[in-house]
N, C-alpha and C positions, 0 to 999 in steps of 0.2 A: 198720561202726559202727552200735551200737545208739542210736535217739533214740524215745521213747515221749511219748505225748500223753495229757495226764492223762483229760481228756475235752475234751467239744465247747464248753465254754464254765464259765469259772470259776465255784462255785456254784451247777451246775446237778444235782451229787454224781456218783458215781462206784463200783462195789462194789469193800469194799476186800479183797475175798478177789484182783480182778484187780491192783491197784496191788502186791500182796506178790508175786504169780507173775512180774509183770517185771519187777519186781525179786530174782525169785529167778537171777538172771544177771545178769553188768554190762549196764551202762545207761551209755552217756557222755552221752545231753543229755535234759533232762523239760524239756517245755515244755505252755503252756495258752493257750489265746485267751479274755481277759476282758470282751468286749467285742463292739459289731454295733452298726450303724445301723438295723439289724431294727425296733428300740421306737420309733422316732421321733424327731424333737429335740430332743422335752424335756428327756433326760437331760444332753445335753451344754449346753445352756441354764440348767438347773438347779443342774446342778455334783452331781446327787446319782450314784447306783448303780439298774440297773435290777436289780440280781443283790443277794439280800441277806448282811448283812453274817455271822449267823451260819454261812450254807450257806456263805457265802467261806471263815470259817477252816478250820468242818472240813475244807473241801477243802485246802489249805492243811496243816493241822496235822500229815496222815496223812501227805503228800507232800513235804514240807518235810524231814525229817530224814532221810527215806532219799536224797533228792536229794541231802546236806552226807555222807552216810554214806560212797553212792558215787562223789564228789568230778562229779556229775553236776550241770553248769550248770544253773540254773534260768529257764527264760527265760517271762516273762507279758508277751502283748500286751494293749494298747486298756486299759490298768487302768481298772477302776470302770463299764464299760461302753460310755464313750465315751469316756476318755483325756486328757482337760484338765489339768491341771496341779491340778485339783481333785481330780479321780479317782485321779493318782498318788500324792496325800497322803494320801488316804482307806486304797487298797490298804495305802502302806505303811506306814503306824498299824495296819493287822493284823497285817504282817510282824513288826513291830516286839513287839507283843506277844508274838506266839507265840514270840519268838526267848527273851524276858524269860521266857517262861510254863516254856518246854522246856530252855533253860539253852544254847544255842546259838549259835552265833558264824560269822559270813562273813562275806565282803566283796561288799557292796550297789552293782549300778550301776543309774542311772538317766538313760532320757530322758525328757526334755521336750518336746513336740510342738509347742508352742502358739506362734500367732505372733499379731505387733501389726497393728490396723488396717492401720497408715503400711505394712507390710511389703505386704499384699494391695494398698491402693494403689497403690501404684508399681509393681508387677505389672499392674496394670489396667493405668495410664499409660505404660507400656515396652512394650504390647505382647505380655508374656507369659502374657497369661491366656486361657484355652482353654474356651470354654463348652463342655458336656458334651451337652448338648440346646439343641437351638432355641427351645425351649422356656422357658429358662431361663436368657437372658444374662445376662453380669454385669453388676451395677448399683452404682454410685456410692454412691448414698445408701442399698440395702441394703448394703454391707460395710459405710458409717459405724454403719449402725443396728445392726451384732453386736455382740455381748454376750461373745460366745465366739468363736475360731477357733481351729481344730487343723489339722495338716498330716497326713497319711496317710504318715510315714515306712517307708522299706524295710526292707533288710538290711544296709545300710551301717551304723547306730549301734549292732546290737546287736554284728555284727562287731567295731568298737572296744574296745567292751566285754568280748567274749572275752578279745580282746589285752593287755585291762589285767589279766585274770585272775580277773573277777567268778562268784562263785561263784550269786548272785540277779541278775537284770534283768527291772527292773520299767521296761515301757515306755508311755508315753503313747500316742497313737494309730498304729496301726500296720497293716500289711498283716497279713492273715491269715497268710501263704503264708511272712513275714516271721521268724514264730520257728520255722520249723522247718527252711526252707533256709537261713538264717544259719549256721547250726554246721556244717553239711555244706558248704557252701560253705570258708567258714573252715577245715576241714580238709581242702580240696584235691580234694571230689567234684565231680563232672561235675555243670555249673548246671544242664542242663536235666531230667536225673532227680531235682537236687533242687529246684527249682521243682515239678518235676509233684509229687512226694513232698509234698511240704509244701502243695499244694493239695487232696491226699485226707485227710491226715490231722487238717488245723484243726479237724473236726468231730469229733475221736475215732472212736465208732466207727459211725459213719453211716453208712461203707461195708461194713460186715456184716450179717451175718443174723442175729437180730431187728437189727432199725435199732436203735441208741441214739445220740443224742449225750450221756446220763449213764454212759458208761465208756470204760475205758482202752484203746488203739492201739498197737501197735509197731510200729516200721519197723525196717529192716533196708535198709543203703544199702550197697551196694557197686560197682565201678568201673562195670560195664556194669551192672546192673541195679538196681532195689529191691526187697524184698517187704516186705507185708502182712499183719498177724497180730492177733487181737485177743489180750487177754491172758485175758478172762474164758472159760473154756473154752464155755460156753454158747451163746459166739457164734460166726461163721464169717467169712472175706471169701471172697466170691468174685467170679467177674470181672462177671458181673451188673453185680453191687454196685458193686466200684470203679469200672469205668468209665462208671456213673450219675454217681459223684460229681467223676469228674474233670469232667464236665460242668455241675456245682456254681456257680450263679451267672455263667454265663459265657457272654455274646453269639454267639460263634464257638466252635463243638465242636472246634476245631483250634487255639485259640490262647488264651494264658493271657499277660493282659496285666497287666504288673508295672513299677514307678518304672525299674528298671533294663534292664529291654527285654521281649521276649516266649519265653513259652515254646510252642515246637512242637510239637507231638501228629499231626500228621499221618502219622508212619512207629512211631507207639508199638503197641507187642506187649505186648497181656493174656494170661499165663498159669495156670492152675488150678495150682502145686505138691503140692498136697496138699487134703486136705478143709477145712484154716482157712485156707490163705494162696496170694496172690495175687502172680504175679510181673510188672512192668512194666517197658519195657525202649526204648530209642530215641527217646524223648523227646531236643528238641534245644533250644540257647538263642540265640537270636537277639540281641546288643546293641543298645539304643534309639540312635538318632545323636545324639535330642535326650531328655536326661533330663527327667522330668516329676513331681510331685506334685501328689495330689491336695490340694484345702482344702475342710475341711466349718465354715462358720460357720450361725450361729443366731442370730435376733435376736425379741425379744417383742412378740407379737402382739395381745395381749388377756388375760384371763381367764374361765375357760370357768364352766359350770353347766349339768348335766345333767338330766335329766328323764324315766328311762326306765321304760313301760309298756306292758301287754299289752291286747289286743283279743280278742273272746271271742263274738264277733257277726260273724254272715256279710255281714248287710245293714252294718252298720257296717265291717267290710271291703269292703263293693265301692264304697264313695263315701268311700275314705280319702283320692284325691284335691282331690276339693271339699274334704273337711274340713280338709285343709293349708292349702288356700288361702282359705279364710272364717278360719283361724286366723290365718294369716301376713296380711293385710287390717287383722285385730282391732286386731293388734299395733302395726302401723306406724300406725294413727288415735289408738288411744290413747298413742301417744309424740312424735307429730309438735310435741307444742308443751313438754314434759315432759324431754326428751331430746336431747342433740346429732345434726344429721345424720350421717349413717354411724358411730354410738359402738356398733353391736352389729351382728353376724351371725345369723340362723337358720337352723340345718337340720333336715330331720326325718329321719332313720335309720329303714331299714323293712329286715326280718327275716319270714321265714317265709312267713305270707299265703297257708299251707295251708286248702285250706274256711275254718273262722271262725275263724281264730286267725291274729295278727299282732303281733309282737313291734315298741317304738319306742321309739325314745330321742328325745327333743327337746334337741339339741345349740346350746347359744347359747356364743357366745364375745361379750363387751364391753369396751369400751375399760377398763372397773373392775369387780372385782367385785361394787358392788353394781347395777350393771347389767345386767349379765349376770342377775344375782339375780331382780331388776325383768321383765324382758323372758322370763325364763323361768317366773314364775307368773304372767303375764298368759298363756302360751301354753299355760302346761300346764291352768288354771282353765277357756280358752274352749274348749278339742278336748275338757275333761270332760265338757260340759254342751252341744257343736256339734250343733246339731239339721240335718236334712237331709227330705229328702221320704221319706215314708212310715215317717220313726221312729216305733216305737209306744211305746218307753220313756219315761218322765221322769227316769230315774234315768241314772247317770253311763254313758260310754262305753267310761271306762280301767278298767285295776285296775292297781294299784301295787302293785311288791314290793318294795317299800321305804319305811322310814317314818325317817325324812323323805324325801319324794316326791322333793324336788330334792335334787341332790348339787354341793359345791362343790367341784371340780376343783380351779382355782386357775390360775399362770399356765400360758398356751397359747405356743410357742415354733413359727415355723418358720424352715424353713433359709433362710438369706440368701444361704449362700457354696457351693456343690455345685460346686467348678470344679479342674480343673488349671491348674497354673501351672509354666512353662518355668525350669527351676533349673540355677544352672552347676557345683552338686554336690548330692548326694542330703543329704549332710550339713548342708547348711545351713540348717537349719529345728530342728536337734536341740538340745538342752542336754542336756550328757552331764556326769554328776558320779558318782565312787565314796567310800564311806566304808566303812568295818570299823565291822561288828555286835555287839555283844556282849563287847567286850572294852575 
């Protein structure tokens, strides 16, 4: 079975002389990863796209019709970036168009990822939630305080969804690993080569030579083994490569930890085929006793206001410390009666600090933006004009390359919810629904 990966992340583009070559042979599954906790969590806070919406369709537009041509499932995880049930409306208002635009017709499934507070509570209160770091237990009053939560579903929903006979799935938040060993699974290949499989390929072709994650992947699954091919001739896998990447994000070089159990690497066999493709072989799957998902919530922290500038003086770099701190001093005297206790944060971001050059950003987050506002030209005003021993200038300290000097961010989002939670089916965090496109 052929399954191909359009590239390494929806909207990141892709050359389309490789998307026609693999498709110049059948193709049974195209699938793409729209989505990464990569950006932060603002996006899933925000409800917007860290990926923009033009580079989506094209990618979209070219891949779209050959996918419905070769009756090749189309399978997109994490829509929109981060997969909220914002995200998935967003993705498929461009399906939707392009279906309208191209004259095209399938039948559309979707999940939904997204669960309710009361849902993570009672997971709290039952005992089922799994802090991921010590670092970072779960808390009462941050899950009340999310804004968002999404579940990090497997390969259970998108499986259903075959079954119904979806020709598109478009999934809320999902595993990487999730759209490419679904299909292979579903048609009866060995989990564990397709778990590894689908852990090389979410990046397209990240694991050849030139690196890209902007083009196209093939796989090639069969009983005992996989290979690896990119489609754009220009590029190569080799074993280098892949087995850099099967070690792609992952704590243990021997295990690949997934909702539905682990995949084993320990007796896995890289081979060279040929000068573009790579053969993998032995990979094994282990079932979880206790199934688990993750949940990533977000809740609002502030609003930020940035302030970034360059240093261009040696002596003025070697006393950037004092200057922080006669700055951060200024600040808090001139707000202590003006201002709520604890309504704003400052940091100062430092870059480079080659001989006389230092790049800085004056990072304020405030309980409102116009605090943040406030507290960020009080800080950027004083490090202007921060005198220290043995300045000989009168003149300012910064230069700005930017006019207007402060920049307003807007809301600041961090995560509330980074946890696993003990599930008595993988399925149930999903909202699974199909419609017919275009007719």
């Amino acid at each position: 079975m052929k399954i191909v990966a359009l590239n390494g992340l929806l909207g990141y583009g892709y050359s389309e002389e490789a998307l026609n070559l693999a498709f110049s042979e059948k193709v049974d599954y195209l699938g793409v990863d729209a989505g990464s906790t990569d950006p932060g969590p603002y996006y899933l806070g925000s409800g917007k796209s860290f990926t923009d919406r033009g580079a989506v369709k094209r990618d979209l537009t070219l891949a779209l019709p050959k996918a419905l041509e070769h009756k090749a499932p189309f399978i997109i995880g994490t829509a929109g970036g981060a997969g909220s049930e914002l995200h998935v409306r967003w993705l498929k208002d461009i399906l939707l168009e392009i279906a309208t635009e191209e004259k095209l017709s399938f039948k559309l499934g979707t999940v939904l990822s997204d669960v309710r507070t009361e849902y993570v509570l009672e997971k709290l209160d039952g005992g089922k939630m799994i802090d991921m770091s010590s670092e970072f237990p779960a808390d009462r009053s941050a899950i009340k305080d999310s804004v968002r939560i999404v579940s990090q579903v497997g390969i259970a929903p998108i499986i259903e969804l075959l079954k119904k006979g979806a020709d598109v799935i478009i999934c809320g938040r999902a595993c990487d690993t999730a759209i490419y060993a679904a299909p292979c699974i579903y048609e009866g290949f060995n989990e564990g080569l397709s778990f590894h499989m689908a852990k090389i390929m979410e990046c397209g072709a990240m694991c050849s030579e030139p690196v890209a994650a902007a083009d196209v992947m093939q796989g090639y699954i069969y009983d005992e083994y996989f290979e690896l091919r990119p489609a754009n001739p220009v590029r190569r896998c080799t074993v280098d490569r892949v087995a850099a990447h099967t070690l792609y994000e992952q704590s243990n070089p021997y295990l690949i930890y997934e909702p539905d159990g682990v995949c084993d690497l320990t007796n896995s066999r890289f081979e060279q085929v040929d000068e573009r493709t790579v053969r993998v072989s032995g990979s094994v799957f282990r079932e979880a006793e206790e199934k688990t998902l993750k949940l990533e919530g977000v809740k609002c922290s502030g609003f930020r206001t940035i302030c970034p500038a360059t240093i261009y003086d040696s002596e003025t770099v070697k006393n950037i410390d004092l200057i922080i701190k006669t700055v951060t001093d200024f600040v808090k005297e001139n707000t202590q009666n003006t201002l709520p206790k604890d309504s704003y944060t400052i940091n100062f971001k430092l870059s480079g600090g080659v001989d006389s050059s230092l790049g800085i950003i004056m990072d304020i987050v405030g309980k409102t933006q116009e605090i943040a506002d406030t507290v960020c030209a009080l800080a950027r005003s004083r490090m202007l004009h921060c005198d220290y021993d043995g300045r000989k200038s009168t003149a300012g300290n910064l230069a700005f390359p930017f006019s207007p000097s402060d920049i307003h961010v807007g809301e600041v989002y961090e995560f509330s919810v980074f946890h696993l939670v003990k599930v008595d089916s993988l399925l149930e965090t999903a909202q699974i629904t199909t419609e017919v496109v275009g007719k």
